[in-house]
Residue frames as a rotation matrix with the C-alpha (Angstrom) as fourth column:
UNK 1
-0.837 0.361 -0.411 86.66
-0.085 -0.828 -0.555 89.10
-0.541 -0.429 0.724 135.06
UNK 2
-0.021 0.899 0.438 82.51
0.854 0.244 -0.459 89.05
-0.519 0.364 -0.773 134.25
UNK 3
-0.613 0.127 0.780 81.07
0.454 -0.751 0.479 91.06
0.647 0.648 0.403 132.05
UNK 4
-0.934 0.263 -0.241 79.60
0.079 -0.506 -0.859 94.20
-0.348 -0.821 0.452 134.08
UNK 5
0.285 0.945 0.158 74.98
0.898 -0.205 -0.389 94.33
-0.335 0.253 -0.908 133.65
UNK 6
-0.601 0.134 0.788 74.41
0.266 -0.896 0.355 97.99
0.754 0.423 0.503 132.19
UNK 7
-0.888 0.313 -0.336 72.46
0.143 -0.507 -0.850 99.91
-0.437 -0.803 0.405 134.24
UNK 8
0.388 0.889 0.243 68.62
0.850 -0.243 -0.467 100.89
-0.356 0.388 -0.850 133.44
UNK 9
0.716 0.228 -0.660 69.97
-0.194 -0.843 -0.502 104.15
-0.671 0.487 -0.559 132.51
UNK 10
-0.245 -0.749 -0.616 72.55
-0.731 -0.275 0.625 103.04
-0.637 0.603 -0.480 130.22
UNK 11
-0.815 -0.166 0.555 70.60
0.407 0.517 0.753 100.53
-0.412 0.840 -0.354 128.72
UNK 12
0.437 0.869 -0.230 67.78
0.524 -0.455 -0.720 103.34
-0.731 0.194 -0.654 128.20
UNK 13
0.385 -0.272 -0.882 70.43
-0.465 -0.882 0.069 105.25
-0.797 0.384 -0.466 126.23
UNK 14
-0.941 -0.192 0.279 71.27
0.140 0.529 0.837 102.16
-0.309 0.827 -0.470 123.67
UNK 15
-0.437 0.815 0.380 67.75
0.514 0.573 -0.638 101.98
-0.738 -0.084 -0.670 122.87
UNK 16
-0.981 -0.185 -0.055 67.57
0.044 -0.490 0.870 103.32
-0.188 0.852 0.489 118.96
UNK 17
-0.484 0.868 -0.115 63.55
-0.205 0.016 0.979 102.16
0.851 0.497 0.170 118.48
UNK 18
-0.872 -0.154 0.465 61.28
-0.489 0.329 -0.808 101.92
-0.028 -0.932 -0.362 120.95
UNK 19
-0.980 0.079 0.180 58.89
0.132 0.942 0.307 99.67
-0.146 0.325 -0.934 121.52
UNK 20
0.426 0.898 -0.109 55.40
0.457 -0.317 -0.831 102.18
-0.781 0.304 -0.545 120.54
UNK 21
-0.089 -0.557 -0.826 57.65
-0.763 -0.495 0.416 103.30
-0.640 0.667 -0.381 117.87
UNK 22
-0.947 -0.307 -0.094 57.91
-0.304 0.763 0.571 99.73
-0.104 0.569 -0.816 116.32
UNK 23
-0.399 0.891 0.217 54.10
0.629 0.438 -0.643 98.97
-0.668 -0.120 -0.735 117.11
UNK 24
0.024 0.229 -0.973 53.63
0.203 -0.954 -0.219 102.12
-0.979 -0.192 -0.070 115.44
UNK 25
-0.391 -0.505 -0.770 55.28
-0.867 -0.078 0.492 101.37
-0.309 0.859 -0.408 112.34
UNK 26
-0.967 0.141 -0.211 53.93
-0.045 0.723 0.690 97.93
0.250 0.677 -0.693 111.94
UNK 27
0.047 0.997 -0.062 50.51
0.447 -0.076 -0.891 98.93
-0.893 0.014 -0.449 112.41
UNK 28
0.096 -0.217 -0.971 51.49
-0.549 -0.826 0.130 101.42
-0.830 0.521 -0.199 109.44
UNK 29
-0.832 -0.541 0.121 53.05
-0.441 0.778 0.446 98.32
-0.336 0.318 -0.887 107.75
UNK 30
-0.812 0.483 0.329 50.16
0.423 0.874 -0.238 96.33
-0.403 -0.053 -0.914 107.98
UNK 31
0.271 0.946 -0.179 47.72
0.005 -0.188 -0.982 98.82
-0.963 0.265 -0.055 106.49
UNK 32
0.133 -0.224 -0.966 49.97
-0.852 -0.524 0.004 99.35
-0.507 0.822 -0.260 103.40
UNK 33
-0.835 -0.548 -0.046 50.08
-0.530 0.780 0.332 96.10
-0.146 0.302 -0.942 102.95
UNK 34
-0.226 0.899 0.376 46.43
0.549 0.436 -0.713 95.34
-0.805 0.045 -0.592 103.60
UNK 35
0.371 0.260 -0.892 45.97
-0.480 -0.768 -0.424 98.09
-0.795 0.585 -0.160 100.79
UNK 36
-0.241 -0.485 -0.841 48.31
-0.971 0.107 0.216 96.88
-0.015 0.868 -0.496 98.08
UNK 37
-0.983 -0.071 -0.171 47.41
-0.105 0.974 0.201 93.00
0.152 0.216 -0.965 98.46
UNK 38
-0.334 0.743 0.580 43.45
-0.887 -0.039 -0.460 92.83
-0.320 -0.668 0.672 99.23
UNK 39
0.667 0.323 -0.672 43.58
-0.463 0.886 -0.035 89.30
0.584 0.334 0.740 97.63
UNK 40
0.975 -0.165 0.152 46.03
-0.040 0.540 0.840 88.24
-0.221 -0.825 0.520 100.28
UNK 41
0.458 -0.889 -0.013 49.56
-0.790 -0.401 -0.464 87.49
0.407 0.223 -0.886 101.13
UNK 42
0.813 -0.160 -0.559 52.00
0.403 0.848 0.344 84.91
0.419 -0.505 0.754 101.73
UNK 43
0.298 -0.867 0.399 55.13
-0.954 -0.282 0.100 86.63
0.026 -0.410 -0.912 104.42
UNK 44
0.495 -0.774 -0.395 58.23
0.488 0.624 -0.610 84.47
0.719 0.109 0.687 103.79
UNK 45
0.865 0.130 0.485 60.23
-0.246 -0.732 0.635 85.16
0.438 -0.669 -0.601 106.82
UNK 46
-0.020 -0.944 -0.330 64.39
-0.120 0.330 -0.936 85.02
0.993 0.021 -0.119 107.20
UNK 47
0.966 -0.127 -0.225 64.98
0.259 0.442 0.859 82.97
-0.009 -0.888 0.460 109.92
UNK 48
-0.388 0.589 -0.709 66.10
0.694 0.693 0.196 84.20
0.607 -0.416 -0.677 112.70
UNK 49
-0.944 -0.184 -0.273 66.59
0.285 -0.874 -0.394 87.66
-0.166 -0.450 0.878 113.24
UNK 50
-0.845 0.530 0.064 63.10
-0.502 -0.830 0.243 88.47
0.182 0.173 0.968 111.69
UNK 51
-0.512 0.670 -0.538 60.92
0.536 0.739 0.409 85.54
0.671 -0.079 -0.737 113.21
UNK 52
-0.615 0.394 -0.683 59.51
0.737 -0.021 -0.676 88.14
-0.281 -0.919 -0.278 115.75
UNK 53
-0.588 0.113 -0.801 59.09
-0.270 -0.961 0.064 91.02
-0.762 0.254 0.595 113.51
UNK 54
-0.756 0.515 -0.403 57.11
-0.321 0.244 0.915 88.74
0.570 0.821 -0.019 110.67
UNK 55
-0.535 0.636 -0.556 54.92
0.689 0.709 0.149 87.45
0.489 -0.304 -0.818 113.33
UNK 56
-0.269 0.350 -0.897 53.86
0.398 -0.808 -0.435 91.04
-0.877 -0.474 0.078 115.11
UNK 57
-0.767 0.255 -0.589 53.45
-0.594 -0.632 0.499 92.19
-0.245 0.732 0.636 111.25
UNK 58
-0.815 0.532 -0.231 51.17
0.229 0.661 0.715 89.02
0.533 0.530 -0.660 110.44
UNK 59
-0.077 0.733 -0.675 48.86
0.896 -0.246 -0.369 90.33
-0.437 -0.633 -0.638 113.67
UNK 60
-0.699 0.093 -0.709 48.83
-0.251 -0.960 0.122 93.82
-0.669 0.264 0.695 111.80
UNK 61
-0.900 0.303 -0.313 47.76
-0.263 0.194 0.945 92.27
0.347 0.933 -0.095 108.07
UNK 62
-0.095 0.859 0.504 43.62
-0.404 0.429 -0.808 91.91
-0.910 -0.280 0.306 108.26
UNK 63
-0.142 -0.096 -0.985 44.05
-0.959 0.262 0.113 90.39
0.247 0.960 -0.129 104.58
UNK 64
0.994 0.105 0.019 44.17
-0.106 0.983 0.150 86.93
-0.003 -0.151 0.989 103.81
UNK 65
-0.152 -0.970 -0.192 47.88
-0.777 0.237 -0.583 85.83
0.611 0.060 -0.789 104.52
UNK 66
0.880 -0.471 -0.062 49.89
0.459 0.809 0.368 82.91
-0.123 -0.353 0.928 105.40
UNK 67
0.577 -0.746 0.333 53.02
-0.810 -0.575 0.114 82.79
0.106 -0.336 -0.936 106.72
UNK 68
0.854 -0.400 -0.332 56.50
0.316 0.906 -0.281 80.51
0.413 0.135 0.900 106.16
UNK 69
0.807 -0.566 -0.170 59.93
-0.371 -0.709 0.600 80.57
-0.460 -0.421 -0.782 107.00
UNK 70
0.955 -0.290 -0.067 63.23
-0.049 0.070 -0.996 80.65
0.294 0.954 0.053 105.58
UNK 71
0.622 -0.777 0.090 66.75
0.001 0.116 0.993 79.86
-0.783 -0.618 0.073 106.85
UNK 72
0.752 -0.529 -0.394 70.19
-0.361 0.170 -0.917 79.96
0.551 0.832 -0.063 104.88
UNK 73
0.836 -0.528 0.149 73.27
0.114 0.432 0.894 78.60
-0.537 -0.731 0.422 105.27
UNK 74
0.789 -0.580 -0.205 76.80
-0.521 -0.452 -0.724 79.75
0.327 0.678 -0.659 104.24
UNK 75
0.542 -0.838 0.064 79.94
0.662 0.473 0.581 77.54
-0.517 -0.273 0.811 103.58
UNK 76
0.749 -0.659 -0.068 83.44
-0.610 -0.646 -0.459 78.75
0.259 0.385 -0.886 103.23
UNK 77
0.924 -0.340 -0.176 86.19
0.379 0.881 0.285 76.37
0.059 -0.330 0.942 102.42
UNK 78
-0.003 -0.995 -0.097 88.74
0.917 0.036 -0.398 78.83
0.400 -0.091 0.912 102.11
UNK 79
0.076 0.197 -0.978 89.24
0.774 -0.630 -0.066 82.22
-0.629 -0.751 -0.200 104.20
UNK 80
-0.767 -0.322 -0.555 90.20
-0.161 -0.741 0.652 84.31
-0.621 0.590 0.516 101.21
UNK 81
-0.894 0.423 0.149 87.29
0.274 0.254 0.927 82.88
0.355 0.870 -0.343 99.11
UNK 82
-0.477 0.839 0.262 83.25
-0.705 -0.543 0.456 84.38
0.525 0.033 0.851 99.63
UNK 83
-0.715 0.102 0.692 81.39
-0.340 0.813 -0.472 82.26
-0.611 -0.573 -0.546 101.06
UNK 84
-0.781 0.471 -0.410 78.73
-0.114 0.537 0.836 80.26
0.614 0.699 -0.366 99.47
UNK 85
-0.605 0.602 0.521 75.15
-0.698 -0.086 -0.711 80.09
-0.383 -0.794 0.473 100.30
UNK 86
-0.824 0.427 -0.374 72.36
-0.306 0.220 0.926 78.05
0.477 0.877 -0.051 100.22
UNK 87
0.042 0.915 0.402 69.08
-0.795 -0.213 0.568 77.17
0.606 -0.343 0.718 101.51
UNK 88
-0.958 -0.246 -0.146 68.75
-0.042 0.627 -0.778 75.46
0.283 -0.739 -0.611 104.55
UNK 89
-0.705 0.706 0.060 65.15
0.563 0.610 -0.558 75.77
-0.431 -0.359 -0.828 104.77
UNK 90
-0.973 -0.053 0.223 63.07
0.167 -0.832 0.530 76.52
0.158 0.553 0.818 102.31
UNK 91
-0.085 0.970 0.227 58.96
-0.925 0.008 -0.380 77.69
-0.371 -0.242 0.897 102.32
UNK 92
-0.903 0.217 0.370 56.59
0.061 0.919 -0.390 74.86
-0.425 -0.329 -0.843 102.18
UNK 93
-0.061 0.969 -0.240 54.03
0.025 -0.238 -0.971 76.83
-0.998 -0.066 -0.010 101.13
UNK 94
-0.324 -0.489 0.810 53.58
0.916 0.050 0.397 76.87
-0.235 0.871 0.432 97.18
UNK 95
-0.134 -0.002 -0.991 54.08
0.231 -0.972 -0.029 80.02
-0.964 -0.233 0.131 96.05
UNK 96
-0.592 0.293 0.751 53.22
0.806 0.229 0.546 78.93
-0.012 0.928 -0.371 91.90
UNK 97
-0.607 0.283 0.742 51.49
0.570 -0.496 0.655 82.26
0.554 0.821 0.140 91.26
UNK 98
0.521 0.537 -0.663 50.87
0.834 -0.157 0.528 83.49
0.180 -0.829 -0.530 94.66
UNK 99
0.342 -0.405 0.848 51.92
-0.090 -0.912 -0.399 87.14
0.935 0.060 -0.349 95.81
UNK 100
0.250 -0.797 -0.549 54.86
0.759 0.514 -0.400 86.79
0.602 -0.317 0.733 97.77
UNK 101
0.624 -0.594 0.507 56.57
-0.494 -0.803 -0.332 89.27
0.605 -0.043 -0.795 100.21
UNK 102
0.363 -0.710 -0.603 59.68
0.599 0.674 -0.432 88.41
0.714 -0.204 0.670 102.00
UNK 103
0.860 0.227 0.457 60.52
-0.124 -0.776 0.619 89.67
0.495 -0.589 -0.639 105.36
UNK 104
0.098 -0.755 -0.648 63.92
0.750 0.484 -0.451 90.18
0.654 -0.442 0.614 107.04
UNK 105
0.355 -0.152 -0.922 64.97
0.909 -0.176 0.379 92.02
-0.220 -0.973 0.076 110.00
UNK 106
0.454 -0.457 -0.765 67.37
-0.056 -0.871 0.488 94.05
-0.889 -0.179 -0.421 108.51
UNK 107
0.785 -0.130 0.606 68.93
0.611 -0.003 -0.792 95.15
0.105 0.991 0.077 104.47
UNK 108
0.275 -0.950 -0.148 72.33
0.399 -0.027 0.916 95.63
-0.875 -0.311 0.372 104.70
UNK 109
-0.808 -0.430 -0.404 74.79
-0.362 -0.180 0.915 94.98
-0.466 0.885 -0.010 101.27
UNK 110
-0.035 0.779 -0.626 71.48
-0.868 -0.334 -0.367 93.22
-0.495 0.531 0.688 99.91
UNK 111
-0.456 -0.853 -0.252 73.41
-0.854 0.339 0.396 89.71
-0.252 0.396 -0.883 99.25
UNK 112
-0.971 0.037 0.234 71.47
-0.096 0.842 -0.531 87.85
-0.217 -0.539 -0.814 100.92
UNK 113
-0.038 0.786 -0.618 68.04
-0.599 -0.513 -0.615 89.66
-0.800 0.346 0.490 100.16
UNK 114
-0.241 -0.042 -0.970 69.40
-0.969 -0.035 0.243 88.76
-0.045 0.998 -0.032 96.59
UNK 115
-0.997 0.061 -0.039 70.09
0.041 0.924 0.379 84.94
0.059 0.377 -0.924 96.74
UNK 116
-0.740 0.627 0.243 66.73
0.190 0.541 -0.819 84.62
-0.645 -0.560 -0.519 98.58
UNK 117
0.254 0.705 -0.662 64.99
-0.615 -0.411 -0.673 86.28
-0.747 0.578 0.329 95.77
UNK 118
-0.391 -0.311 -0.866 66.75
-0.909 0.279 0.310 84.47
0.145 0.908 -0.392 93.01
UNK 119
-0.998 -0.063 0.010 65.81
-0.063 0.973 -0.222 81.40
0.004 -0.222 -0.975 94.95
UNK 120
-0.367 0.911 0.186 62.19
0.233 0.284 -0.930 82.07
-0.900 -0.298 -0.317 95.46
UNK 121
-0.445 0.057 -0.894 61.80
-0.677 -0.675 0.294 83.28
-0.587 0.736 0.339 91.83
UNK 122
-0.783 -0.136 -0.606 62.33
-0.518 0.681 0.517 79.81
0.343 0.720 -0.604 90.10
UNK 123
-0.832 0.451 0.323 58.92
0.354 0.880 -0.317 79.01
-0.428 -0.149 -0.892 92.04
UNK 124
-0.800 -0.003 0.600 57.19
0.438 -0.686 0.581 81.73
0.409 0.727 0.551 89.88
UNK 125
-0.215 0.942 -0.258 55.08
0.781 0.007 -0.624 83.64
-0.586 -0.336 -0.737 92.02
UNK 126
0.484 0.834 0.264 52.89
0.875 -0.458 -0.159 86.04
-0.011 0.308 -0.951 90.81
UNK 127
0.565 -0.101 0.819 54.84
-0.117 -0.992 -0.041 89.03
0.817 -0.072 -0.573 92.67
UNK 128
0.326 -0.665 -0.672 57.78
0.794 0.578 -0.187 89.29
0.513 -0.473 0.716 94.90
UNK 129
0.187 -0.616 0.765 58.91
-0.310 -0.776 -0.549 92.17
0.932 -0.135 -0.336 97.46
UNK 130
-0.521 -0.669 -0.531 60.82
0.662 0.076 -0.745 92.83
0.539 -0.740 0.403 100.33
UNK 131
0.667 0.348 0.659 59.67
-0.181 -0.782 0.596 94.19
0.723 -0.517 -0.459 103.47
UNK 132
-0.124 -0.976 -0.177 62.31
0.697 0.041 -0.716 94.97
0.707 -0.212 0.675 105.85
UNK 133
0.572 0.244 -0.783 62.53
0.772 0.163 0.614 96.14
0.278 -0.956 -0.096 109.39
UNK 134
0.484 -0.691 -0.537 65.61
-0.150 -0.670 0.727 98.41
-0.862 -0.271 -0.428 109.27
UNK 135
0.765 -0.338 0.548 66.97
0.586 0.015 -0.810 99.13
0.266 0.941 0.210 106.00
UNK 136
0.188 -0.797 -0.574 70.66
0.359 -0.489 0.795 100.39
-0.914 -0.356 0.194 106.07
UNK 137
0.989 -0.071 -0.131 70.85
-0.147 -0.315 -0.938 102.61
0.026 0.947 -0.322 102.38
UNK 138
0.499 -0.847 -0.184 74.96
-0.859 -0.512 0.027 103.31
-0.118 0.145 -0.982 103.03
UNK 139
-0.463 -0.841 0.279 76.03
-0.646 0.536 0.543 100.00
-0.606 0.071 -0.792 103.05
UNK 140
0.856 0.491 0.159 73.21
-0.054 0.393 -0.918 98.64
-0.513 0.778 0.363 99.95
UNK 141
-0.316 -0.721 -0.617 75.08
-0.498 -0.427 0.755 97.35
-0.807 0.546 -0.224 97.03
UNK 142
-0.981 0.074 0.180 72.70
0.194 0.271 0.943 95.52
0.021 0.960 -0.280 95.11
UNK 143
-0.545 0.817 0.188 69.20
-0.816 -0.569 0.105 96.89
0.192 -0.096 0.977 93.99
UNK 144
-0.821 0.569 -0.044 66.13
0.513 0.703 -0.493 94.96
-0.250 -0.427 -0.869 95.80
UNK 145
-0.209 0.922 0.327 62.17
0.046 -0.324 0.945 95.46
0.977 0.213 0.025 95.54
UNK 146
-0.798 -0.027 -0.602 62.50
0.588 0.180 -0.788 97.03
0.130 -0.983 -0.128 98.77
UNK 147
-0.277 0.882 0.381 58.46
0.501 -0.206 0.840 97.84
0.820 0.424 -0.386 99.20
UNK 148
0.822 0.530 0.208 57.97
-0.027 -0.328 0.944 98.38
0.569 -0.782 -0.255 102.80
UNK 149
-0.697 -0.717 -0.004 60.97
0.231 -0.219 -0.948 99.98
0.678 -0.662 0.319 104.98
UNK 150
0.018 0.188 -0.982 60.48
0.939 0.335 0.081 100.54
0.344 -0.923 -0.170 108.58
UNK 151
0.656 -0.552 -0.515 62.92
-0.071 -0.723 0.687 102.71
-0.752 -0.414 -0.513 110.16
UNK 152
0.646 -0.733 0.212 65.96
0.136 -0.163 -0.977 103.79
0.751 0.660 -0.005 107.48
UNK 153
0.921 -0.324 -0.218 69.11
0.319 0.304 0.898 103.17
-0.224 -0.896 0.383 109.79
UNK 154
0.483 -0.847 -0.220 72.99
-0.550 -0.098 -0.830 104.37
0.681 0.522 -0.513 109.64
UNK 155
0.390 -0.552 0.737 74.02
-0.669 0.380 0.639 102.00
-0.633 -0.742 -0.221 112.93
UNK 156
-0.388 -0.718 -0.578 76.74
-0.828 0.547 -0.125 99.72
0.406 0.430 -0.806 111.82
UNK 157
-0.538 0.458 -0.708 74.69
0.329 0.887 0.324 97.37
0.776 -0.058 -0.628 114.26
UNK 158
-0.418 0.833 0.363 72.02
-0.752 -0.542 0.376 97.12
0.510 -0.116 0.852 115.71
UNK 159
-0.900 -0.242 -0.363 70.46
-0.068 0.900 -0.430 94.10
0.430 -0.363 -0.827 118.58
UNK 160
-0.790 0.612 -0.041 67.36
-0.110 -0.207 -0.972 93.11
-0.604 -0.763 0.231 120.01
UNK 161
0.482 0.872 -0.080 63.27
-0.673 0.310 -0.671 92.43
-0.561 0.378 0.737 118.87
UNK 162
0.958 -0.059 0.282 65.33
0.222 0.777 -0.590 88.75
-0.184 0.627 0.757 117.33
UNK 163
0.711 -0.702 0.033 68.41
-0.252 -0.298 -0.921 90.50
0.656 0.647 -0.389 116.02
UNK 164
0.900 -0.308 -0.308 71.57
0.402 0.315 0.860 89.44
-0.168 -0.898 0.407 117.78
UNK 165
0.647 -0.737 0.194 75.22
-0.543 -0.625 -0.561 90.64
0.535 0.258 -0.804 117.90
UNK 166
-0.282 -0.899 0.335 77.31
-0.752 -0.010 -0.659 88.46
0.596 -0.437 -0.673 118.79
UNK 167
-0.674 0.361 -0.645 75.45
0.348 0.925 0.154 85.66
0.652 -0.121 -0.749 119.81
UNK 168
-0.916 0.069 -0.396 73.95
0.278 -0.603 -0.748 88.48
-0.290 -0.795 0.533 121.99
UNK 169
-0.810 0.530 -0.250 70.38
-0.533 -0.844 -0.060 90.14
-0.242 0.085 0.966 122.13
């Protein structure tokens, strides 16, 4: 048995942000950001959920900015053990005393946020934060320099503008 389409009205009723809501916000985005950096930015973007949402924020920014991207990758040799990350792709751009911000889709537990900070640290920029599409507070457990929130979220998930579920969206 297929999987049944949704209807227009039932996929009007999933629809948590819409899409002058999000333009909305990352015009917002992009002035606080053109404010706090007026010597420019470089947006580090987690590949891949937030490769749509760092580009639509880089058309906001009238600063000077450049823009990279970032990918991890997580092994796990045993099911009962964490997994293990590391970079699978890292910026290109040097970031030696440059003012960083790091964009992901969405801030869960913050794990990941974390490596990616610890990792971009050791290239000392200048300044490091987090902007972040959908920030979930209830399920945070480690503190971030989360500068620029979107939307504050309680969905357990969440699909669509990059984000998937399930190989979905």
């Amino acid at each position: 048995m297929g999987r049944r389409i949704p209807t227009a009205e039932e996929y009007e009723q999933q629809i948590r942000y819409t899409r002058d809501e999000i333009e909305a916000r990352l015009c917002s985005l992009g002035q606080e950001i053109d404010r706090d950096f007026p010597d420019g930015v470089i947006l580090l973007v987690y590949l891949r959920a937030a490769a749509m949402f760092g580009c639509d924020l880089l058309r906001k920014i009238t600063v000077d900015a450049d823009i990279d991207f970032l990918s991890i990758g997580r092994y796990q040799g045993d099911k009962n053990e964490s997994p293990l990350l590391f970079l699978r792709q890292d910026a290109s751009v040097s970031l030696f005393r440059q003012t960083g911000l790091l964009c992901t889709a969405i801030v869960r537990s913050g794990f990941t946020m974390h490596f990616l900070l610890q990792q971009l640290q050791a290239k000392k920029p200048r300044s490091l934060q987090i902007c972040t599409l959908l920030h979930n507070e209830d399920q945070q457990l480690l503190p971030l320099p989360l500068a620029y929130i979107g939307f504050n979220t309680s969905y357990a998930s969440l699909c669509g503008y990059g984000m998937h579920f399930r190989g979905q969206g």
